[in-house]
C-alpha positions in Angstrom: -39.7 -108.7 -40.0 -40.5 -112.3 -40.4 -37.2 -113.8 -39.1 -37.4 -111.0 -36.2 -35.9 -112.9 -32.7 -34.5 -115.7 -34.7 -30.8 -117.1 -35.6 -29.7 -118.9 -38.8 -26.7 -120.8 -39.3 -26.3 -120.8 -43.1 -23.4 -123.2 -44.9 -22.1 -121.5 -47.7 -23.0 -118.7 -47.0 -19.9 -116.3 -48.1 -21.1 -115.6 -51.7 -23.8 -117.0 -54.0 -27.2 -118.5 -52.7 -26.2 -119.2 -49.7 -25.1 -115.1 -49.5 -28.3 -114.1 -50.6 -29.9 -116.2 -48.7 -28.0 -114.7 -45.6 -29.0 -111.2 -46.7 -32.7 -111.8 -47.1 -33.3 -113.6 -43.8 -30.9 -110.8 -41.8 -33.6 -107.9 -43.8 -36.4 -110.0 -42.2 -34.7 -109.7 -38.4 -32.8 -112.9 -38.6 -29.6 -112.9 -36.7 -26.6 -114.6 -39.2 -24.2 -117.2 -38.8 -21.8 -117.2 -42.0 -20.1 -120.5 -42.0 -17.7 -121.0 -45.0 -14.5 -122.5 -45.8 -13.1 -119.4 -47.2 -12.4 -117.9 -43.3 -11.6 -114.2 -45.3 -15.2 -114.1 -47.1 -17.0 -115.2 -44.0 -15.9 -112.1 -42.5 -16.9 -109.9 -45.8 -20.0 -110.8 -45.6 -20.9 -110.8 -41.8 -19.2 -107.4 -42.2 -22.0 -106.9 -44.7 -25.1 -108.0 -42.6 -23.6 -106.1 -40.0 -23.9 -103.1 -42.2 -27.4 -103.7 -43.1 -28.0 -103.3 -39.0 -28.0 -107.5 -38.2 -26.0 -109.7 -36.2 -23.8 -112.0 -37.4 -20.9 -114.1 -36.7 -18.4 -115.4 -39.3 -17.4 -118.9 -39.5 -14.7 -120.7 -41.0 -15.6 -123.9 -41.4 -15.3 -127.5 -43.5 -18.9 -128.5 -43.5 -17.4 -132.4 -43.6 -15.2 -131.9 -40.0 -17.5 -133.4 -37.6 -15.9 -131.9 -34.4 -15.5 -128.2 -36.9 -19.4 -128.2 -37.1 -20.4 -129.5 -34.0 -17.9 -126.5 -32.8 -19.5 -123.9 -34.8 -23.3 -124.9 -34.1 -22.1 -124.4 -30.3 -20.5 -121.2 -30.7 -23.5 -119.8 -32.8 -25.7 -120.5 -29.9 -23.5 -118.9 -27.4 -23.0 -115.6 -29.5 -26.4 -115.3 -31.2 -28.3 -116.9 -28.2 -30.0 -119.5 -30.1 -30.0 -121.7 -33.5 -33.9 -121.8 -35.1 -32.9 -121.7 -38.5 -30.6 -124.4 -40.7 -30.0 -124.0 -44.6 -28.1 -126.7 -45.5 -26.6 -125.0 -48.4 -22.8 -125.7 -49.2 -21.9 -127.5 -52.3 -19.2 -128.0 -55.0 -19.8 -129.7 -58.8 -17.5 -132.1 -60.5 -18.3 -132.4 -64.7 -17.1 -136.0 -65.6 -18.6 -139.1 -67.2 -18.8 -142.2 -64.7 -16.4 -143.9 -66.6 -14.2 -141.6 -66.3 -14.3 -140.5 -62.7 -12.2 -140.8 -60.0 -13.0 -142.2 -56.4 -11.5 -138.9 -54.5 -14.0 -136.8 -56.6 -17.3 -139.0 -56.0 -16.0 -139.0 -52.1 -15.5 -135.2 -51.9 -18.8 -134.1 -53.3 -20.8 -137.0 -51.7 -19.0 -135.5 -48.2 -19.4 -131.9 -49.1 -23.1 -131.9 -50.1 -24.7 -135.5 -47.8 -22.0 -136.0 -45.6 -22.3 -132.1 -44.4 -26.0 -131.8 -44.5 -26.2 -135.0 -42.1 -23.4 -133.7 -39.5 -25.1 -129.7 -39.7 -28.4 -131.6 -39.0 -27.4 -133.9 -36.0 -25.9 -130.7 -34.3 -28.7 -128.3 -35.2 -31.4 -130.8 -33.9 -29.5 -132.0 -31.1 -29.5 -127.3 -29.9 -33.5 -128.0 -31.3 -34.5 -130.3 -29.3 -32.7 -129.7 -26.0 -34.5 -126.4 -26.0 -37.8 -127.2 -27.0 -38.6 -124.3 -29.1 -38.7 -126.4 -32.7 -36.6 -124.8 -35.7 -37.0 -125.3 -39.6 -34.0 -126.9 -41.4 -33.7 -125.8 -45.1 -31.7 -128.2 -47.2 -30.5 -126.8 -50.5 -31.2 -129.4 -53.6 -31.1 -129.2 -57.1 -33.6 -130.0 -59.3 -30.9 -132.7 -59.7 -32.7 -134.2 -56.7 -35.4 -135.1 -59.2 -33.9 -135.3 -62.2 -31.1 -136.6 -64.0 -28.4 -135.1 -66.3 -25.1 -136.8 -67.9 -21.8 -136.0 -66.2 -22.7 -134.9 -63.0 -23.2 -138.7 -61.0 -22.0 -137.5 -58.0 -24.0 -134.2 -57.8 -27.1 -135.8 -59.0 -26.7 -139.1 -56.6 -26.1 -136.8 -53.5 -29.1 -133.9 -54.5 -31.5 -137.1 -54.3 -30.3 -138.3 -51.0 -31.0 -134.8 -49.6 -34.8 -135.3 -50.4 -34.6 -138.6 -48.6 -32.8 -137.0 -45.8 -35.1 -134.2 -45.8 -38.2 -136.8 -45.3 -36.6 -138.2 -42.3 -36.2 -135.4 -40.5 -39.3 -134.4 -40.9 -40.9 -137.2 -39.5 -38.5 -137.2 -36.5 -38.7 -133.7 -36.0 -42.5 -133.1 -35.9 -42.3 -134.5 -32.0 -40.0 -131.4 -31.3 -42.0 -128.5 -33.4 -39.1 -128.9 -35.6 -39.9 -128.5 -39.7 -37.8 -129.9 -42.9 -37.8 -128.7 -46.3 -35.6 -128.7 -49.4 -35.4 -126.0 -51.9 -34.8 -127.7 -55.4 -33.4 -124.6 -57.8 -32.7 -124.8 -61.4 -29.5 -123.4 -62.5 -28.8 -120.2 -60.9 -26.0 -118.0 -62.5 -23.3 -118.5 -59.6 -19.7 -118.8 -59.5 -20.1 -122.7 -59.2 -22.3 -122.5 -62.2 -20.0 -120.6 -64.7 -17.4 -123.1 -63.8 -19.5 -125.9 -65.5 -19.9 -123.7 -68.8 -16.5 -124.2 -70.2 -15.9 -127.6 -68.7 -19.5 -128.6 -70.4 -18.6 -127.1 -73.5 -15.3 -129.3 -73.6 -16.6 -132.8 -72.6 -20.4 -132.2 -75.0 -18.1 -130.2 -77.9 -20.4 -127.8 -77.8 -20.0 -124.0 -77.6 -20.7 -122.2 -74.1 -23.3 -120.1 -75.6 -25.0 -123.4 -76.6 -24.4 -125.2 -73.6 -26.2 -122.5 -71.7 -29.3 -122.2 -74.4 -29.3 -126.1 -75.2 -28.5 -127.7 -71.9 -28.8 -125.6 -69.1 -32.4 -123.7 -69.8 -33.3 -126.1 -72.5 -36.4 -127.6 -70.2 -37.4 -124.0 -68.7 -40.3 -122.7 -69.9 -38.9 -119.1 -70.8 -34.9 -119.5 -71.3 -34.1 -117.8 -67.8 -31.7 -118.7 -65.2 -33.3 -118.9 -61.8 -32.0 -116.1 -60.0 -30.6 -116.5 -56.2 -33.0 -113.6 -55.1 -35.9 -116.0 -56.2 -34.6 -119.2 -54.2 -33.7 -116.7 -51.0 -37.3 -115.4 -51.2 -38.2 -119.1 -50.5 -35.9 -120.0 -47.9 -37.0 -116.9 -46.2 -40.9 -118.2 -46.6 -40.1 -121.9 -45.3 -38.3 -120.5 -42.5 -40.5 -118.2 -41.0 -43.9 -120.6 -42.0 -45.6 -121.2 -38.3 -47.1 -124.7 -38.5 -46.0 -128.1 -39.7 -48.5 -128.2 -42.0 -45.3 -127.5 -44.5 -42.9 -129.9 -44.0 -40.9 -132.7 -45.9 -41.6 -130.9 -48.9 -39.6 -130.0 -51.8 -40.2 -126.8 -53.5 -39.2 -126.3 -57.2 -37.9 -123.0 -57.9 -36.8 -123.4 -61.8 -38.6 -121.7 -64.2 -40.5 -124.9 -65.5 -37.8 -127.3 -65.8 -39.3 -129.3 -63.1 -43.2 -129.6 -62.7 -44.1 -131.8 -60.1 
């Protein structure tokens, strides 16, 4: 029980990583906040970590409404008694070339994956530090925050801001006992993934089966998607680490596509 005592307020956190991620930290004692824009599959799965004998609270929530997440780090605190643990994990993808791409779509993924992770941060620090006890704030990158890849200029723009944003709030948080790290996956077979199969195949004019083999897992040293169990596993190590001797650090999960 790693996590025992402590509360997480997870973005995203309805279905795919950010689910997973819920589910691992809840086994380890953690108590769950599920914030998600989909108000219905917040409820599914805090229904589910309440099954699996945690607490939770369900969430609905746009990560970019300032007063929405400021409201929902305050009501975590007063149900679950606390806030110790952040993962910054919402996100969306858009596939188009720069050329091509429209204003609203660079604003709306920009907002959804910096804009959110700065306003979950200011209120999660803000509980953090009036309190005294220090936290750990996971941010969830890519290994688009090292890397680059055609089509996705928005994603890859915002997934290297996060590392920057990461940095900072590990310097600024050290004062406070309060620890920052960002999880940098490969592709992990989620929803928001298989999305960008067809849409990939149609803009490269390749087939799907070759985007996946020739794109996707091309750099990884075996051909595997990273699976969301692996990146949870981490999450659940950077939260419950007791020192800030691990801090402003980016941890590759991606079977070899990034080797840093």
């Amino acid at each position: 029980m790693k996590l025992s005592g402590k509360t997480a307020f997870i973005t995203g956190a309805a279905s795919g990583i950010g689910l997973t991620i819920a589910r691992s930290m809840a086994r380890e004692g953690a108590s769950i906040a599920i914030a998600d824009i989909n108000g219905e599959a917040a409820a599914r799965a805090s229904g589910e970590i309440a099954a699996l004998g945690g607490r939770s609270l369900a969430l609905a929530l746009d990560v970019t409404d300032e007063r929405a997440v400021d409201d929902g780090v305050r009501r975590t605190v007063e149900t679950l008694g606390g806030l110790d643990i952040l993962v910054s994990n919402a996100g969306v993808q858009h596939i188009a070339a720069l050329h091509e791409l429209a204003y609203s779509d660079w604003r709306r993924l920009i907002a959804v994956h910096l804009d959110a992770a700065f306003l979950t941060t200011r209120a999660a620090l803000r509980h953090m530090y009036a309190v005294a006890g220090g936290g750990a704030i996971i941010y969830m990158g890519s290994v688009h925050s090292k890397e680059a890849s055609p089509l996705k200029g928005p994603y890859v723009a915002a997934k290297h801001a996060l590392l920057g944003l990461c940095r900072v709030v590990a310097k600024e948080g050290a004062p406070h006992g309060v620890r920052a790290n960002i999880i940098c996956p490969g592709f992990v077979r989620t929803p928001l993934v298989d999305r960008q199969i067809p849409e990939q195949a149609a803009a490269l004019g390749l087939s799907e089966a070759d985007v996946i083999a020739k794109v996707m897992l091309k750099e990884t040293i075996d051909g595997e998607f990273t699976s969301a169990e692996d990146v949870a596993d981490v999450a659940v190590f950077l939260a419950a680490f007791p020192s800030l001797a691990l801090s402003g650090q980016s941890v590759v999960v991606s079977h070899g596509w990034h080797m840093q």
